[in-house]
C-alpha positions in Angstrom: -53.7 -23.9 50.5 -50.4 -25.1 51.2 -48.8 -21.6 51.0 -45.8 -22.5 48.8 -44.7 -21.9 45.1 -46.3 -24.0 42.0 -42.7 -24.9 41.4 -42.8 -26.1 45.0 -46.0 -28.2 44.5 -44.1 -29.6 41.6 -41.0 -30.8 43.7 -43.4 -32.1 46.1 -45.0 -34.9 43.7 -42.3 -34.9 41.3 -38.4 -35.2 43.3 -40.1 -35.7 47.4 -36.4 -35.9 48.5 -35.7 -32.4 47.2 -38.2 -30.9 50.0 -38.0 -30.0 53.2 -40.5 -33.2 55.3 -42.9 -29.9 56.8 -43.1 -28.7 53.2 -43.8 -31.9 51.5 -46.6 -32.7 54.4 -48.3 -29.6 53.7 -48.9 -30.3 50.0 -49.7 -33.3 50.5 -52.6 -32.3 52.7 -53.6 -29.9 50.4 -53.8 -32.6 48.0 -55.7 -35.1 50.0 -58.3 -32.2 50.9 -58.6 -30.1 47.1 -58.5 -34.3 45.8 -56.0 -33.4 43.2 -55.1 -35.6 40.9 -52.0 -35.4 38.1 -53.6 -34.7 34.0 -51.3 -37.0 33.0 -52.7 -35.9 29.4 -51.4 -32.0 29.9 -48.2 -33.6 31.7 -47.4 -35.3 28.1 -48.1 -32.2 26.3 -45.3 -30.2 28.7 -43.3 -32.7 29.0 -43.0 -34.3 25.1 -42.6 -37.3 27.0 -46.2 -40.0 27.3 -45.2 -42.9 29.3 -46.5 -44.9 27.2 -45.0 -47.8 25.0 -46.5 -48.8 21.3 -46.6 -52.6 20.6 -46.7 -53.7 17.3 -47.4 -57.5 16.8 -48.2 -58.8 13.6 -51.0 -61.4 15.2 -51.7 -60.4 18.9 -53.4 -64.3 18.7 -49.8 -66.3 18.6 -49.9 -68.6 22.0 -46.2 -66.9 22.5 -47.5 -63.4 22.7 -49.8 -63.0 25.7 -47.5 -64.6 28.4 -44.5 -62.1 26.8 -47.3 -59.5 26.6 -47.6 -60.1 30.4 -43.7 -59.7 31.1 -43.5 -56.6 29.4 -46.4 -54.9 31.4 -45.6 -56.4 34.6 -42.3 -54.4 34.1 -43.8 -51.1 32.6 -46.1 -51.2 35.0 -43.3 -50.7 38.0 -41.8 -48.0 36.2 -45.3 -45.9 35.6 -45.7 -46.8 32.2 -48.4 -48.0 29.9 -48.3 -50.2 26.8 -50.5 -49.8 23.6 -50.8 -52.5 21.6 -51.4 -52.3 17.3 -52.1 -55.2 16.3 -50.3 -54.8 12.6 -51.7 -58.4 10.7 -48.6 -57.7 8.7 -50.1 -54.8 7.0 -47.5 -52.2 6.3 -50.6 -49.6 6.0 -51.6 -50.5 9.7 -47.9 -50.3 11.0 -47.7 -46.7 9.4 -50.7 -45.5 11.1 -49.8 -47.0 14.4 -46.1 -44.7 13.9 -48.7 -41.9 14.4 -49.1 -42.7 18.0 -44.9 -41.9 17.8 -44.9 -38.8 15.9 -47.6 -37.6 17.9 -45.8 -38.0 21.3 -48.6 -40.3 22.6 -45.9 -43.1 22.9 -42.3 -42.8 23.7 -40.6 -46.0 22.3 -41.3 -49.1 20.6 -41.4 -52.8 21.0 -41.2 -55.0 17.9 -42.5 -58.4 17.1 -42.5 -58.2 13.8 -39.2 -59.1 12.3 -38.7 -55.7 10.5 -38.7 -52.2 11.0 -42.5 -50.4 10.5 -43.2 -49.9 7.2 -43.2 -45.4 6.7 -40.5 -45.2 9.7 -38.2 -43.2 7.4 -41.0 -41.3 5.5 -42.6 -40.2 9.1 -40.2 -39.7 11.1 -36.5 -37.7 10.5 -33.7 -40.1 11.8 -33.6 -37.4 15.0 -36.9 -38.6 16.0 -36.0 -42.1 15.9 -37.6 -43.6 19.0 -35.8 -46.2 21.3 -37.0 -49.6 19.8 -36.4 -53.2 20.9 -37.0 -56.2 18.8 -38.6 -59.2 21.0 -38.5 -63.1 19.9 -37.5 -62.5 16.1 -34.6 -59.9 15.4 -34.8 -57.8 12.9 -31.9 -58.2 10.5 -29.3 -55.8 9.0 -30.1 -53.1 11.4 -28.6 -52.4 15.1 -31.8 -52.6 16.9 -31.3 -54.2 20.6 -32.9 -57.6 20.6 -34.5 -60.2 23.6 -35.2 -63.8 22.7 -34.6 -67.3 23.4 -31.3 -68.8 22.0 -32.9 -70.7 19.5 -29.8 -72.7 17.9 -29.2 -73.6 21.5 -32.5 -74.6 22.1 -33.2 -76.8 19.1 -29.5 -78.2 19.2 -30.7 -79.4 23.3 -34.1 -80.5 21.6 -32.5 -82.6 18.8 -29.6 -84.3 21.3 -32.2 -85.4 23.6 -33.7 -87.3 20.8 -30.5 -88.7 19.8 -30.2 -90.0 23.3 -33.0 -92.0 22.9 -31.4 -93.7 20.3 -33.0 -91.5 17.4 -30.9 -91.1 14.1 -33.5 -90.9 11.5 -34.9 -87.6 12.7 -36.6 -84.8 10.3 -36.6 -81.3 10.9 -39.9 -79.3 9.7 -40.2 -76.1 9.4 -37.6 -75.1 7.2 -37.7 -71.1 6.1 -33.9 -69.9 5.0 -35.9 -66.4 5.0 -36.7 -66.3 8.8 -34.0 -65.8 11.3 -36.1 -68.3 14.4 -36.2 -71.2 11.7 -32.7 -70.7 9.9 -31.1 -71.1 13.6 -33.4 -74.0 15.0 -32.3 -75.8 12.0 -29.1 -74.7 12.7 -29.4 -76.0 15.8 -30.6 -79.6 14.8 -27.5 -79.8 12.2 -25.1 -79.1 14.8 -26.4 -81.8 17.0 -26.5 -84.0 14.2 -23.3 -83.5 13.2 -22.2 -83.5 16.7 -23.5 -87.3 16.4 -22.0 -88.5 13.3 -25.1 -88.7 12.2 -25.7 -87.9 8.0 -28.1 -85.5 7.7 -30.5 -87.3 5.1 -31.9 -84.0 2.7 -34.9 -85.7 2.1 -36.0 -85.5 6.3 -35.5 -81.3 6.3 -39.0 -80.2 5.0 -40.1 -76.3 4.6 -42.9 -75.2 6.7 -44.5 -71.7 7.9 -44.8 -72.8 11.3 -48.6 -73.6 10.9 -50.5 -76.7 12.3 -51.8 -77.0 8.6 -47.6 -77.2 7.5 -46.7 -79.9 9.8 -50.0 -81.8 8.9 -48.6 -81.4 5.3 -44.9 -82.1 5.6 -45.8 -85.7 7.6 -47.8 -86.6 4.5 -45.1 -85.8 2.2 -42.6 -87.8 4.5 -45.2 -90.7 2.7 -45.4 -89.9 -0.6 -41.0 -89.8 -0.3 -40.9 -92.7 1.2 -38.8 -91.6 3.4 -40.1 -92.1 7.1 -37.9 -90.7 10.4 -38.3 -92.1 13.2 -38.5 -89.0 14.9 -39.7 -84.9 13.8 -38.0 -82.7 15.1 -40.6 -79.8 14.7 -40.1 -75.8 14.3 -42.8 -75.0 16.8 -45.2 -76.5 18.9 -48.3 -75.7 16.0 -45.6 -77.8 13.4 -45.7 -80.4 15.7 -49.4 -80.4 16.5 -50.1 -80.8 12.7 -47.3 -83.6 12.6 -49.2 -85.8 15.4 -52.6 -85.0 13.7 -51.4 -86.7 10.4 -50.2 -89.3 11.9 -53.0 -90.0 14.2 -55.6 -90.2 11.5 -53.3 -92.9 10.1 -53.6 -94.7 13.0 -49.9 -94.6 14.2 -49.1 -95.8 17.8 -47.3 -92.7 18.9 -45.0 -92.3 20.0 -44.1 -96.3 20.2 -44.4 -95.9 16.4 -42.9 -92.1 15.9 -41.7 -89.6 18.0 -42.5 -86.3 18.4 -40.7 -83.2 19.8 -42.3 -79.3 19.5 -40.5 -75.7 20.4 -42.0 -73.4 22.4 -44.4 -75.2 24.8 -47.7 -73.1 24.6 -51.1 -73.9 26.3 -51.9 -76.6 24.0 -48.7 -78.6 24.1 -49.8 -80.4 27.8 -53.2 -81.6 26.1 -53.0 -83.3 22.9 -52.3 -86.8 22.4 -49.7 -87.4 23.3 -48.7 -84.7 25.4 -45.9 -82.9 23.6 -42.0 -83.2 24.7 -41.1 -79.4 23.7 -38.3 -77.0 24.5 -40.7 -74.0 27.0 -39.4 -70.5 26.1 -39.4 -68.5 29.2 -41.6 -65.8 27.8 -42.7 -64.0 30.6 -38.8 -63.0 31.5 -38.6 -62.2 28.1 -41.1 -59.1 28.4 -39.7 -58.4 31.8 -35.7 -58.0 29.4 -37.4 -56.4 27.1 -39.5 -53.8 28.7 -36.1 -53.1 31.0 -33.7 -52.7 28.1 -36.4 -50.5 26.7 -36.5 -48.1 29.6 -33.2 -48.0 30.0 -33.1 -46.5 26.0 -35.3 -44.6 27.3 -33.6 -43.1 30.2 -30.4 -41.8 27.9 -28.4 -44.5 29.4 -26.5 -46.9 27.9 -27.6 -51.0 28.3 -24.9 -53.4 29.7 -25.6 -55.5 26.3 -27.9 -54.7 23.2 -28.8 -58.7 23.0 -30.3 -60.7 25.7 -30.6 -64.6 24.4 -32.4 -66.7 26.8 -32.5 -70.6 27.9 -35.1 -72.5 26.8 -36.0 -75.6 29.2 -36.3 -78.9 28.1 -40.1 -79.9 29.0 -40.3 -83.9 29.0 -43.8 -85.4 28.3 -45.4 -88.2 26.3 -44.6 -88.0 22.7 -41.2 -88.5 22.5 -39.6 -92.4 23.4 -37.2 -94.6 22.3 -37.9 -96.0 18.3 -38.8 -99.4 17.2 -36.8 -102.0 17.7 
């Protein structure tokens, strides 16, 4: 209909600067009038390439994920890509079926949430068909795998001075897990400012934690049973700190005229408990946006300006955090 070469058709759609305007106007009406459309399906098959990105989360219902989940599309989305999302529940079985989607050429690269590399990436795939990966919000460790997250020893370091300003020295830290890169480096971060201080860092006010609401509930009891009350926690997360205010709420503490509270991450919830929650907000929507871009450019062959982006938390101030007693 437009009496020029497939090849020519191809140009057209594909490089539109690369044709002559009269050319590329007669394809294009052939295309309005025929109502072509691209198989983006047979495109793949030619082209070993999907435009599409695999997303493997190991609990697609953390409060962090869907606003990062958001960034990351927002930015595929401009460059004609689309996202699949495996939902892993840190399963090594599910992440080596999701690799399927990778060996199969129905998605072209890979963005991690879960702290390590797929379980079965060596056994499926030949290190030549290693695809461009990027590790979001927790790096994964001992390999050289780009990374985008918050600075988190900054962050928490900012968190902890701000409630030394308020004249806070007795302040615990919960959430302690030597095993997990985001916790080691917030409590890091609350030792530096500590130390920063002169403040000694009482032992008995660092408690372990998972990060659950159910583990700061637990660690404010145990601050009880010790004997050995802060004035202030410093909490790992924004669930820690939830738990934290629960216990003591159903002890009838005045918070935060009694205790203090601070969270990290500032998700949904943190604006509607009592008292709101003073937490450090993780910019998570740039963070897909870095990520997804660092991606592409993998993918493109070309070579990032840096293999780590650490972002800025922001200091959030609300209700649960004032000066102590006295």
């Amino acid at each position: 209909m437009a009496g020029v070469s497939i090849a020519t058709v191809s140009r057209a759609i594909n490089e539109p600067t690369k044709v002559a305007d009269a050319t590329r106007r007669r394809v294009t009406d052939a295309i309005a009038r025929t109502g072509y459309t691209t198989n983006a399906m047979a495109r793949s098959l030619r082209m070993r390439r999907s435009n599409m990105i695999l997303i493997l989360a190991p609990d697609v219902g953390d409060p962090n994920f869907s606003n990062i989940l958001v960034g990351l599309e927002t930015e595929a989305s401009k460059r004609g890509y689309g996202l699949l999302i495996g939902n892993t529940q840190n399963d090594p079985s599910r992440e080596a079926d999701y690799l399927r989607f990778i060996s199969s050429n129905q998605a072209d690269g890979l963005i991690l949430f879960t702290g390590h590399l797929p379980f079965g990436l060596g056994q499926s795939l030949t290190d030549a068909r290693l695809p461009p990966m990027v590790a979001v919000n927790e790096p994964v460790l001992g390999q050289d795998i780009p990374f985008v997250g918050v600075d988190n020893f900054e962050g928490a370091r900012i968190a902890a001075e701000h409630l030394i300003s308020q004249g806070h020295r007795r302040i615990a830290f919960v959430g302690r897990a030597p095993n997990r890169e985001i916790n080691r480096l917030r409590e890091d971060g609350y030792r530096a400012a500590l130390g920063g201080a002169g403040i000694n860092i009482d032992p008995r006010l660092i408690i372990d934690g998972d990060g659950t609401t159910e583990s700061g509930r637990a660690a404010a009891e145990l601050m009880f049973v010790r004997d050995a009350l802060p004035t202030a926690f410093l909490c790992v997360n924004d669930a820690t700190a939830m738990g934290v205010i629960i216990s003591l709420n159903a002890r009838r503490y005045d918070l935060p005229r009694q205790f203090s509270v601070m969270g990290f991450d500032d998700i949904s919830f943190a604006s509607f408990i009592t008292p709101s929650l003073t937490t450090m907000k993780q910019p998570r929507h740039r963070m897909g946006e870095a990520a997804m871009e660092l991606l592409l450019t993998l993918l493109a062959g070309e070579m990032p300006k840096s293999r780590e982006v650490l972002l800025r938390a922001e200091l959030i101030l609300r209700n649960s955090v004032t000066r102590p007693p006295g």
